[in-house]
SEFI-624670 format. One record per atom (N, C-alpha, C): residue in one letter; x, y, z. Coordinates in steps of 0.1 Angstrom, whole numbers, plus 5000, padded with zeros to 4 digits. Layout:
AXYZ ...
//
This chain:
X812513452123 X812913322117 X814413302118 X814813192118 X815713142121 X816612992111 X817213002108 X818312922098 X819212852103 X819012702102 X820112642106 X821112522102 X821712562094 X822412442090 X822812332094 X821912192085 X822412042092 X823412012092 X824312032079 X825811982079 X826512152077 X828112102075 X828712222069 X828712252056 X828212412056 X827912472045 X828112612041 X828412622026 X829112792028 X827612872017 X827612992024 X826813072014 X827313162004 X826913181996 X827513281981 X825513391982 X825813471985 X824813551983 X825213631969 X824813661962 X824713761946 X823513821945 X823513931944 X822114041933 X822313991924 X820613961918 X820413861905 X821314021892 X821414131892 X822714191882 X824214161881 X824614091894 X825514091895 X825813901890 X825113811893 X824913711887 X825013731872 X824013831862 X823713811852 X825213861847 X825813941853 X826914001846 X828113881847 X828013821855 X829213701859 X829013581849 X827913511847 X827113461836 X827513491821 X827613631820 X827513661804 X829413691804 X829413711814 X831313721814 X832113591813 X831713481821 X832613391824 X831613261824 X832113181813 X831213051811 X831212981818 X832512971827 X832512871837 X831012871850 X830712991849 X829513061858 X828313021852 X828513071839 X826913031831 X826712901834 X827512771830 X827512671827 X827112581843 X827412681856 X827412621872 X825612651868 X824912751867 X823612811866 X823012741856 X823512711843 X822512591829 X822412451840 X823312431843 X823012321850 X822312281859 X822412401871 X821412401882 X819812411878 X819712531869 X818512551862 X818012391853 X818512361848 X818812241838 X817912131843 X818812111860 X818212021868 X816912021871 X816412141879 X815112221881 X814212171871 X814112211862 X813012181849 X812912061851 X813911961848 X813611801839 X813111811857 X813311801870 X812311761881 X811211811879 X810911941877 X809412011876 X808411911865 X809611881849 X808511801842 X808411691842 X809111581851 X809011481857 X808011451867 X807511551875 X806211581883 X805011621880 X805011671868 X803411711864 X802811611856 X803111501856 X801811371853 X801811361868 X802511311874 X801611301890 X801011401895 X801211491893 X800311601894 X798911631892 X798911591877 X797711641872 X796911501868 X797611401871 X796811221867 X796611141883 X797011231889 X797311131904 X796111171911 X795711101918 X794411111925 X794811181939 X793811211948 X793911281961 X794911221970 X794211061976 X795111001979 X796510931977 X796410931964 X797610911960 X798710991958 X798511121962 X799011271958 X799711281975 X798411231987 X798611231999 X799611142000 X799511031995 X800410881996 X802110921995 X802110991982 X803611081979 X804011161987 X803511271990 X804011341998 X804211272013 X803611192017 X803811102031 X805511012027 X805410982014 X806610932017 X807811022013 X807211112006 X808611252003 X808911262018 X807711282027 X808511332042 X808711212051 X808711092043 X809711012054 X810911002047 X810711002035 X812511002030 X813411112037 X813011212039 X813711332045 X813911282056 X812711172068 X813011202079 X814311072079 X814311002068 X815510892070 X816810952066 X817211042057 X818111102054 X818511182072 X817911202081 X818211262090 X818311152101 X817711062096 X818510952114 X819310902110 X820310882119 X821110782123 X821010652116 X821710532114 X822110442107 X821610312115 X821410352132 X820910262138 X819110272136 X818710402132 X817110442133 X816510392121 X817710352111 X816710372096 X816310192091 X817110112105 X815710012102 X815009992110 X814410092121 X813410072127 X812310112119 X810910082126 X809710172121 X809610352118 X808810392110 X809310532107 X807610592111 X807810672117 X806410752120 X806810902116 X805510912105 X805711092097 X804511152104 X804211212110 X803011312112 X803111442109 X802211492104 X802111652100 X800511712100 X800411792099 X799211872100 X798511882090 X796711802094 X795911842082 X796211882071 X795912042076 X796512122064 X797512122054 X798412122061 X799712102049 X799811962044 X799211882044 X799011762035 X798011762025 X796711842031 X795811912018 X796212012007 X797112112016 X797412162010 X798612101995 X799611992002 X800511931994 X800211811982 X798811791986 X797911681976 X797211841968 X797111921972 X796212021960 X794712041962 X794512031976 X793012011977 X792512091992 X792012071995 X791412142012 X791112022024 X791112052028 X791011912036 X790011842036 X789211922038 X787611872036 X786911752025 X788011792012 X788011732005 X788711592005 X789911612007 X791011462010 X790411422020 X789711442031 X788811372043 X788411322033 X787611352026 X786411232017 X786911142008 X788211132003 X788611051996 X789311002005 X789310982013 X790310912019 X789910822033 X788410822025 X787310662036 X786610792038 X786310902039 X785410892044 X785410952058 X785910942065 X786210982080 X786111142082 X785811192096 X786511302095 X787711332102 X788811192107 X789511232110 X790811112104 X790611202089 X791611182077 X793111092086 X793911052080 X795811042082 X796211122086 X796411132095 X797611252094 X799411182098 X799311042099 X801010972100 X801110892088 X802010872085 X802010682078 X803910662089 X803210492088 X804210442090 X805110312079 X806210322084 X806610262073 X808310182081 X808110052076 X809209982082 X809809882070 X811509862075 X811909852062 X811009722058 X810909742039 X809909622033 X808409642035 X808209732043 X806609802042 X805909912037 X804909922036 X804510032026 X803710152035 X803510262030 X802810332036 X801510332040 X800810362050 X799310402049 X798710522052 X798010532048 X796810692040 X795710622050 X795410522058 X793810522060 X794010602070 X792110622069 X791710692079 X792110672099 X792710732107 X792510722121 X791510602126 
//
């Protein structure tokens, strides 16, 4: 496996002891970590009504546009008002709605050959249908 940074970036590696001791020593440390942690939670409980209220495809619908926002964050300024094509694999989109594929195939028309792109152009919306 391999790591590669998109922009410039510096790393701070720590042993979670040597963290906890820098934390309990110097507030300026705790208060970089309450905050990071801080952030984390209110996102995690900002997600669990879609989570647990959101239907298959609607669950699919999200994560199709979580991965086009990523892919606009990464083009070019000339690319991001063109049309946007996301494709990914079966799997990891069942997997990312919470389900098996087998299952999202059937909510999702019916088909057995589910979404696997949405496109999306500026002022337009996603689509989940079937192939």
């Amino acid at each position: 496996m391999s790591i590669q940074a998109l922009t410039d970036a510096s790393l701070l590696r720590l042993s979670p002891t040597v963290a906890r001791a820098l934390a309990a020593s110097d507030v300026r440390v705790a208060a970089v970590f309450l905050t990071e942690l801080s952030e984390r939670v209110q996102q995690l409980v900002l997600e669990i009504p879609d989570d647990v209220f959101m239907t298959v495809p609607q669950r699919l619908a999200r994560h199709l546009l979580d991965l086009a926002s990523a892919r606009i964050g990464e083009a070019g300024p000339a690319d991001r008002a063109a049309e946007l094509v996301v494709t990914a694999p079966q799997r990891e989109l069942a997997e990312a709605a919470g389900t098996v594929r087998e299952v999202w195939s059937g909510s999702c028309g019916g088909s057995a050959r589910p979404a696997s792109s949405a496109r999306t152009g500026t002022g337009s919306s996603s689509s989940t249908q079937p192939a």
